[in-house]
N, C-alpha and C positions, 0 to 999 in steps of 0.2 A: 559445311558452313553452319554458322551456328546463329538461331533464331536471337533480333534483337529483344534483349530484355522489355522495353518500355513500347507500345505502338506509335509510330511516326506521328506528326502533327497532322497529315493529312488525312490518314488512318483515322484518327480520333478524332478532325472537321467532318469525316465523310461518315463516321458512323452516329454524331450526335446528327446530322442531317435527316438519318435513318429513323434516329427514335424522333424527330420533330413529326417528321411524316407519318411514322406508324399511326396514330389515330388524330385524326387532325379536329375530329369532333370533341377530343377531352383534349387541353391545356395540363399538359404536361410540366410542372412547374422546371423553370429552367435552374434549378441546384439539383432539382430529380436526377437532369439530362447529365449534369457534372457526376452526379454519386452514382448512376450507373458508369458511368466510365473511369470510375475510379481516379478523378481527377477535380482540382479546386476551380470554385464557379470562376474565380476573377479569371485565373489562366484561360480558361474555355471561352469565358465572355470576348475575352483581347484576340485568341488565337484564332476562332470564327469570325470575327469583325477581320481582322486581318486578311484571313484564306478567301474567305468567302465575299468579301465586300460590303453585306449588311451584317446585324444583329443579327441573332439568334428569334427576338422577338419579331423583326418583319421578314424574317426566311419565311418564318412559319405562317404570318400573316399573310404571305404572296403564296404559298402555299395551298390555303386555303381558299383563296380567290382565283386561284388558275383553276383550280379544281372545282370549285365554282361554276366559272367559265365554262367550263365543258358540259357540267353536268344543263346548264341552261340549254346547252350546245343540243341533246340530247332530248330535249324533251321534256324535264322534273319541273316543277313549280318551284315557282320563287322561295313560298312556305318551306317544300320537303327540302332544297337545296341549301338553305338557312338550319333546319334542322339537323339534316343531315353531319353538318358541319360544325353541330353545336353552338350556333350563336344563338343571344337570350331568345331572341325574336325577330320576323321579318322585319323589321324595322333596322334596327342595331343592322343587320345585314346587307342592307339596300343602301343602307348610309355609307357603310364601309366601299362595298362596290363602288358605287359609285365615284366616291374618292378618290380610289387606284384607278376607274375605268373611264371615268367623267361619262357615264351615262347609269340610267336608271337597268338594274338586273332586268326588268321585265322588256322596259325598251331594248336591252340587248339582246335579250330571247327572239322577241321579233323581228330587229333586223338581221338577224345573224339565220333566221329560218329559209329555207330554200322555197321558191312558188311551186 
């Protein structure tokens, strides 16, 4: 059998998925995510909204905040977990949280800690 020339559409949602994730503290501009995969942004923009269900811009935004989540989960300050993740500042960060979680990162930290 002979290998297809071009990588499937799924292939090529699941591996821009990949470069979103790889550093989610640097903003990887999304024409980067098309020119590594050797493909044009509009088709990637359409074909990720499609597979995937959202953007490309809030994969990587929920991304960020699941991983967020955990790291609260775990122990990290508000500060290092903002950092972490590259956002300007605690602030900009707790805003965002908050948003997708309807509660304050710190209040989450707290209630989500075991007695």
């Amino acid at each position: 059998t002979r290998a297809a020339p071009f990588p499937s559409a799924a292939a090529t949602t699941r591996r821009a998925c990949e470069l979103l994730e790889k550093d989610l503290r640097r903003e990887l501009p999304l024409q980067e995510v098309a020119r590594k995969l050797c493909v044009g942004y509009e088709s990637l923009r359409k074909q990720f909204q499609r597979e995937v269900g959202v953007s490309m811009d809030e994969y990587r935004q929920r991304k960020r905040l699941t991983t967020a989540q955990m790291m609260l989960l775990e122990g990290e300050s508000v500060k290092s977990v903002s950092q972490s993740l590259g956002y300007v500042d605690s602030y900009a960060f707790s805003k965002q949280f908050k948003r997708y979680f309807h509660c304050a990162p710190s209040d989450y930290a707290k209630s989500s800690r075991r007695p």
